[in-house]
C-alpha positions in Angstrom: -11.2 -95.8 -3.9 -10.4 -98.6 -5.8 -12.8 -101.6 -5.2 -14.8 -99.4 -3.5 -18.9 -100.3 -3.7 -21.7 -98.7 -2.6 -22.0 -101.7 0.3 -18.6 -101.7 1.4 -18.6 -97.4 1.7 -21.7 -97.6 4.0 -21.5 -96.8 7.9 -24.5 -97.8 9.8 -25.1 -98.0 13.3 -26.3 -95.8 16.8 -25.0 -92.9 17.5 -25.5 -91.1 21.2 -24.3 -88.1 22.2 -24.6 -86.1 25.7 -24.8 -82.7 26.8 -22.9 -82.3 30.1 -23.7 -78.7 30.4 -27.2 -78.0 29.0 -29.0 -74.7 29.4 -30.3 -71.7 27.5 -29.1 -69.9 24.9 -29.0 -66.4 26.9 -26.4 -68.8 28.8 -24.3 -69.3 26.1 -25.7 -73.2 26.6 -27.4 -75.6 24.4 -31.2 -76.5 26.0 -30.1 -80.4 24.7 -29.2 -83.3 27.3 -28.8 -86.0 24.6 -29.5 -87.2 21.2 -30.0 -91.1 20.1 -30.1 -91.7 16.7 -30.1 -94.8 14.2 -28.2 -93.5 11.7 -27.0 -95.6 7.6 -24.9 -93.6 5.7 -24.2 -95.1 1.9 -23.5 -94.0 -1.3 -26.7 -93.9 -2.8 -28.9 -92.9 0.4 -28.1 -91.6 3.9 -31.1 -93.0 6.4 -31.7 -91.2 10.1 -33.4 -93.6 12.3 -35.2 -93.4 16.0 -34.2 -90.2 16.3 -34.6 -89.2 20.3 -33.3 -85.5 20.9 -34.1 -85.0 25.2 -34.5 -81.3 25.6 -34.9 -79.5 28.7 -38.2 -79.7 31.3 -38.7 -83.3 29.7 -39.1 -81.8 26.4 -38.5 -84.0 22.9 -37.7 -84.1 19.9 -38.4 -87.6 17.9 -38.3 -88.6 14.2 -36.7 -90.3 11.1 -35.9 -89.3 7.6 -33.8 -89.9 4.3 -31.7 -87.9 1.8 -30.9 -89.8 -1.4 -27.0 -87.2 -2.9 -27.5 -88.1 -6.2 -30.8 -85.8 -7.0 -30.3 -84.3 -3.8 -34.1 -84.7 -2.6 -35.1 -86.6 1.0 -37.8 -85.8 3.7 -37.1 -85.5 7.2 -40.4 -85.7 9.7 -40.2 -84.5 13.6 -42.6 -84.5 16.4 -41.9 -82.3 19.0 -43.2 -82.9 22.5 -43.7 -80.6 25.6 -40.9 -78.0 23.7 -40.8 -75.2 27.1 -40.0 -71.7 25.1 -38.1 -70.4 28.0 -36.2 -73.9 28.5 -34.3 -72.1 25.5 -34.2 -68.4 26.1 -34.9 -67.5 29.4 -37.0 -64.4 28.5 -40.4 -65.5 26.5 -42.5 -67.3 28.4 -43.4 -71.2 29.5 -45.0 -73.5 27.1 -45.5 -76.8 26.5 -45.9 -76.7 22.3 -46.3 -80.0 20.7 -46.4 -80.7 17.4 -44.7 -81.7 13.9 -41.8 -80.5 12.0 -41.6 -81.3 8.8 -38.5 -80.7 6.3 -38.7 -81.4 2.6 -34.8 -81.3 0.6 -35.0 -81.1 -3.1 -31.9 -79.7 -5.5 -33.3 -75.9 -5.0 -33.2 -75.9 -1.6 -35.6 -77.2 1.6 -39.4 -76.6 2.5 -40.0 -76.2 6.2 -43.8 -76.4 7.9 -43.5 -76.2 11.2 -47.2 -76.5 13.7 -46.4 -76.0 17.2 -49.2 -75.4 20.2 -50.5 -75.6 23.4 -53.8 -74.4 25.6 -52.7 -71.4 25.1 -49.5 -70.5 22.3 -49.8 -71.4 18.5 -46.6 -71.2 16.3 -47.0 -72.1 12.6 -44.8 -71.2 9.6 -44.2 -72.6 6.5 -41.3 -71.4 4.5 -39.0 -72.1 1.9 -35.5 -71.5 2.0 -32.7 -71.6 -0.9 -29.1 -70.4 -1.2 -29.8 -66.9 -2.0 -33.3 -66.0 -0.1 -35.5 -67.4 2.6 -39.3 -67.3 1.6 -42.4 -67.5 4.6 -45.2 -68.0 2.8 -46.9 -67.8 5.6 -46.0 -67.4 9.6 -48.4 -67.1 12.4 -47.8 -66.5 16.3 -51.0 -66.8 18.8 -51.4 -66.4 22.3 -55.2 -66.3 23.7 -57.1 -63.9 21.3 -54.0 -61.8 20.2 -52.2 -63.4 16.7 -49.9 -61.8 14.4 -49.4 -63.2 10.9 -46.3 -62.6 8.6 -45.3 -63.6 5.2 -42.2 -62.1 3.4 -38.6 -62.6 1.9 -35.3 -61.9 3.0 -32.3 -62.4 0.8 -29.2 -63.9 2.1 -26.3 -62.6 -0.4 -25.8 -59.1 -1.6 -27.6 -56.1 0.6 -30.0 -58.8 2.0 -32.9 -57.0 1.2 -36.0 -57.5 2.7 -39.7 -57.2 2.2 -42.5 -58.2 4.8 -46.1 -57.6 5.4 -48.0 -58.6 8.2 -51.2 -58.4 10.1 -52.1 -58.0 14.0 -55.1 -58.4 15.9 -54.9 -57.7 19.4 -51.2 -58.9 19.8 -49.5 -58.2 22.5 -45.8 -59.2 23.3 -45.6 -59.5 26.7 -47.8 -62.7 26.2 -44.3 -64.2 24.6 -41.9 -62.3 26.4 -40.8 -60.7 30.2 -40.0 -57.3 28.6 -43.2 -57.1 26.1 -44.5 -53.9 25.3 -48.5 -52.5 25.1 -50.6 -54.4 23.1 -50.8 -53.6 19.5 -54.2 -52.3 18.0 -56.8 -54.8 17.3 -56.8 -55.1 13.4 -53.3 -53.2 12.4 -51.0 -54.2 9.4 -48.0 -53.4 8.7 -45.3 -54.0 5.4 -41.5 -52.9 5.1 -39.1 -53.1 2.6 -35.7 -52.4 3.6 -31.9 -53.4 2.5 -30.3 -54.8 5.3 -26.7 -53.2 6.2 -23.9 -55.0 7.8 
């Protein structure tokens, strides 16, 4: 644009937006009632503000972050507050996981650490994910005394090919879900390596 400037292209301002319909995903719904945001959008770096995502059973999402499109790097940093798992799918269980989210952009793709728990659940993954694969270095789920760690790839072009290995000790699903299954055997592991088909 001619005259254009890196002042007179930016947009800054609130944003809200509301959910008139929120509900689970096994409803076809989205577990969201609103989202408030800050947000300044320039040239040279795009700013998100008092971010305020209102989930459902009181649940939220808060945070603020920055991407800079020249190098393509930012950092985005979320707390998560009261997050009910069966507010968004109606078959795991209730919880009330708090925690961060973190998100780290850089021109290879994003770095995700995630630390979510409760009394009783514990959900924490760190992973990286780029155009062609998505990399957990390391996931673990607990619930009481049962926990099941994972750590793997899975490619996202071609035959998607995967390859996992993972440990249990004492895990048993039905402490996520309505439908879970026996417990699993204190101490088992398990790996697979597999393409997947469409």
């Amino acid at each position: 644009v001619a005259g254009a400037t890196a002042e007179n292209l930016r947009v800054a301002g609130p944003v809200a937006i509301s959910n008139a319909i929120p509900g689970s995903l096994d409803r076809q719904r989205l577990p969201m009632t609103s989202v408030k945001a800050r947000v300044d959008l320039g040239v040279d770096s795009q700013q998100l503000s008092d971010l305020r995502v209102a989930l459902l059973k009181d649940a939220m999402l808060t945070g603020k972050g920055e991407f800079h499109p020249a190098d393509k790097t930012g950092r985005f940093d979320f707390d998560v507050a009261g997050l009910d798992l069966q507010a968004i799918h109606n078959e795991l269980k209730p919880t009330r996981l708090a925690g961060p989210l973190n998100v780290v952009l850089h021109p290879g793709g994003q770095d995700v650490v995630l630390k979510l728990q409760d009394a009783q659940y514990g959900i924490h993954a760190d992973a990286a994910i780029t155009p062609e694969q998505v990399t957990l270095r390391q996931v673990s789920l607990t619930a009481r005394k049962a926990r099941l760690e994972l750590a793997g790839t899975l490619a996202t072009v071609g035959a998607m090919e995967y390859a996992f290995k993972g440990k249990l000790a004492d895990f048993d699903p039905s402490l996520w879900v309505k439908t879970g299954k026996a417990p699993a055997r204190s101490g088992s592991a398990a790996a697979a390596t597999h393409p997947v088909t469409a």
